[in-house]
Backbone as CSV, one residue per row, in Angstrom:
resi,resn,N_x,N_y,N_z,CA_x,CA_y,CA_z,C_x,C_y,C_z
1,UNK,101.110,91.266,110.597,101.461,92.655,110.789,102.931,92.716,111.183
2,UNK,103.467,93.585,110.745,105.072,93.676,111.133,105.054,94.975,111.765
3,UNK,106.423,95.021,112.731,106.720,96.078,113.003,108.192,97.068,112.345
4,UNK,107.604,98.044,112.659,109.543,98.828,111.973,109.606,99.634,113.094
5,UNK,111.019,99.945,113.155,111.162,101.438,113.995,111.630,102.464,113.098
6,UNK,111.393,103.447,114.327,111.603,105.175,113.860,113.377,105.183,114.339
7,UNK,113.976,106.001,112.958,115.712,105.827,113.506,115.820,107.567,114.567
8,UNK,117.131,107.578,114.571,117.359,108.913,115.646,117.026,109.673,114.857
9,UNK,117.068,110.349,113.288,116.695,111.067,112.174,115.063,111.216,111.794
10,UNK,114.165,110.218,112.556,112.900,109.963,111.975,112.453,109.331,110.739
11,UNK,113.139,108.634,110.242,113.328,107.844,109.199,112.622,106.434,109.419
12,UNK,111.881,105.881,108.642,111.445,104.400,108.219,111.777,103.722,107.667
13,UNK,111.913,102.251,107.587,112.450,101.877,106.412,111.244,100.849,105.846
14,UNK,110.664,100.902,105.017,109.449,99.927,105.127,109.693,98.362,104.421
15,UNK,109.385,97.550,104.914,110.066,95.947,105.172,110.396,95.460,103.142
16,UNK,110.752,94.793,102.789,110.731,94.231,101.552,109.602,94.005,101.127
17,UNK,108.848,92.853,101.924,107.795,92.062,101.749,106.214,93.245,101.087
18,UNK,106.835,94.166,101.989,105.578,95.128,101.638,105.696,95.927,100.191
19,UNK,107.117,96.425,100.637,107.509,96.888,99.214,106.787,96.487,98.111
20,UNK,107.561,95.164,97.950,107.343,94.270,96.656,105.534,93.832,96.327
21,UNK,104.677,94.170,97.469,103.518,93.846,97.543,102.796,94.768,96.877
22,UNK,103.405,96.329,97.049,102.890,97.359,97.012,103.558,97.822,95.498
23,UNK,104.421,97.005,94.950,105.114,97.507,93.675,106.243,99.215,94.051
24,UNK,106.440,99.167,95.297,106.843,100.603,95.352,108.767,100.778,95.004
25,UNK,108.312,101.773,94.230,110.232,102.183,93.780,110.787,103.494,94.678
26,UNK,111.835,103.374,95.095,112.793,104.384,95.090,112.537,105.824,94.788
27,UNK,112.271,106.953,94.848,111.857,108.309,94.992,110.387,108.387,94.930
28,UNK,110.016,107.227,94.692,108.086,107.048,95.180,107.298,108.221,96.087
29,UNK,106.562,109.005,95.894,105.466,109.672,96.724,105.070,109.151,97.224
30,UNK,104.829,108.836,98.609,103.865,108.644,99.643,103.104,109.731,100.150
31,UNK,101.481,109.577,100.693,100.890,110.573,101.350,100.748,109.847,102.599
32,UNK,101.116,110.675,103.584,100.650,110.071,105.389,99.716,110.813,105.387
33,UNK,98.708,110.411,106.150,97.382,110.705,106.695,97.254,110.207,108.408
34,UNK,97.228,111.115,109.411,96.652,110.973,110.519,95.267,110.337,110.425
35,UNK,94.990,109.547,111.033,93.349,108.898,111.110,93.685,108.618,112.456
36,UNK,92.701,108.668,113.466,92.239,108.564,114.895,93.428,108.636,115.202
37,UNK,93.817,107.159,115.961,95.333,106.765,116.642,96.238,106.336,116.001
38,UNK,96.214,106.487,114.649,97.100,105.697,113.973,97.300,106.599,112.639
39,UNK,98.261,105.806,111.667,99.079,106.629,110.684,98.452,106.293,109.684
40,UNK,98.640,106.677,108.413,98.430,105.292,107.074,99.044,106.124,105.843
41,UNK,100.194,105.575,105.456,100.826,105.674,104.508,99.973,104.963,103.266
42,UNK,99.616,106.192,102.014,98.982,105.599,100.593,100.053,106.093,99.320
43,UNK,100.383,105.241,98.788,101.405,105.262,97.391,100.685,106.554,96.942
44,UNK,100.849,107.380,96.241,101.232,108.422,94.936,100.736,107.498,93.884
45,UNK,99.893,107.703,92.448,99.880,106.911,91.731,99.469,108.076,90.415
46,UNK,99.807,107.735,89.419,99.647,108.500,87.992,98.189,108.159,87.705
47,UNK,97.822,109.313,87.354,96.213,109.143,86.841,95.757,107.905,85.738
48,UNK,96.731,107.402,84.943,97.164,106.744,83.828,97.493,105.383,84.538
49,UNK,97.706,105.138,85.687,98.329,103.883,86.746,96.696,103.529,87.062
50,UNK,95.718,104.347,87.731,94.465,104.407,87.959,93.800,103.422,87.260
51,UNK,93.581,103.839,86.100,92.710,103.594,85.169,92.480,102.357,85.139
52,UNK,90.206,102.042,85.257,90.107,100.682,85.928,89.891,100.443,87.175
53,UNK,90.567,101.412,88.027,90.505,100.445,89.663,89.488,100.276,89.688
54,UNK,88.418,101.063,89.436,86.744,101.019,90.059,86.219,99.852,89.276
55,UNK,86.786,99.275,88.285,86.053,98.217,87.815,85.372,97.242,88.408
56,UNK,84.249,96.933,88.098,83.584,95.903,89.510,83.061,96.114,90.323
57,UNK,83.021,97.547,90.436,81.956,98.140,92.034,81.145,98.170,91.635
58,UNK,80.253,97.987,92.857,79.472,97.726,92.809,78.269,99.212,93.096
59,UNK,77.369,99.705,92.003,77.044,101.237,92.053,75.501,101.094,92.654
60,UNK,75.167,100.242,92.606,73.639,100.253,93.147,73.460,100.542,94.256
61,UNK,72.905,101.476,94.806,72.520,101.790,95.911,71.409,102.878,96.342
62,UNK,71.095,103.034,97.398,69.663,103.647,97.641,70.624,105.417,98.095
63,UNK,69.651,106.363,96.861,70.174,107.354,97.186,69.426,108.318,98.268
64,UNK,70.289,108.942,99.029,69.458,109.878,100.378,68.659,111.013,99.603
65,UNK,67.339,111.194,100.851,66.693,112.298,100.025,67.565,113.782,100.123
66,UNK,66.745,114.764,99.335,67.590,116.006,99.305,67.701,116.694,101.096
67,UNK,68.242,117.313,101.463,68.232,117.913,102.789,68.443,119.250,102.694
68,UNK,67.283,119.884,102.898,66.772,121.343,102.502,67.418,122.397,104.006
């Protein structure tokens, strides 16, 4: 886990390592999301970038009854 800081502007700079992990470019969308105590930055991605991720899940599962 790495850390970054916040500059006097509120600005991030997020490390290389992640960058390059994450494939992320230069005017990139990010969405922040508040969750409990913490932050979580998720890439922006083209519907067309998508395509596939779900490959491999696994769909079997026990469905709940109806709730009237």
């Amino acid at each position: 886990m790495q850390s970054i800081k916040i500059s006097s502007d509120y600005q991030i700079v997020i490390p290389k390592q992640i960058r390059e992990s994450f494939k992320l470019v230069p005017g990139q969308k990010i969405k922040i999301i508040p969750f409990d105590d913490r932050i979580e930055l998720i890439p922006e991605k083209k519907p067309v970038e998508m395509r596939g991720f779900l490959k491999g899940i696994n769909t079997d599962f026990t469905r709940e009854t109806e709730r009237l």
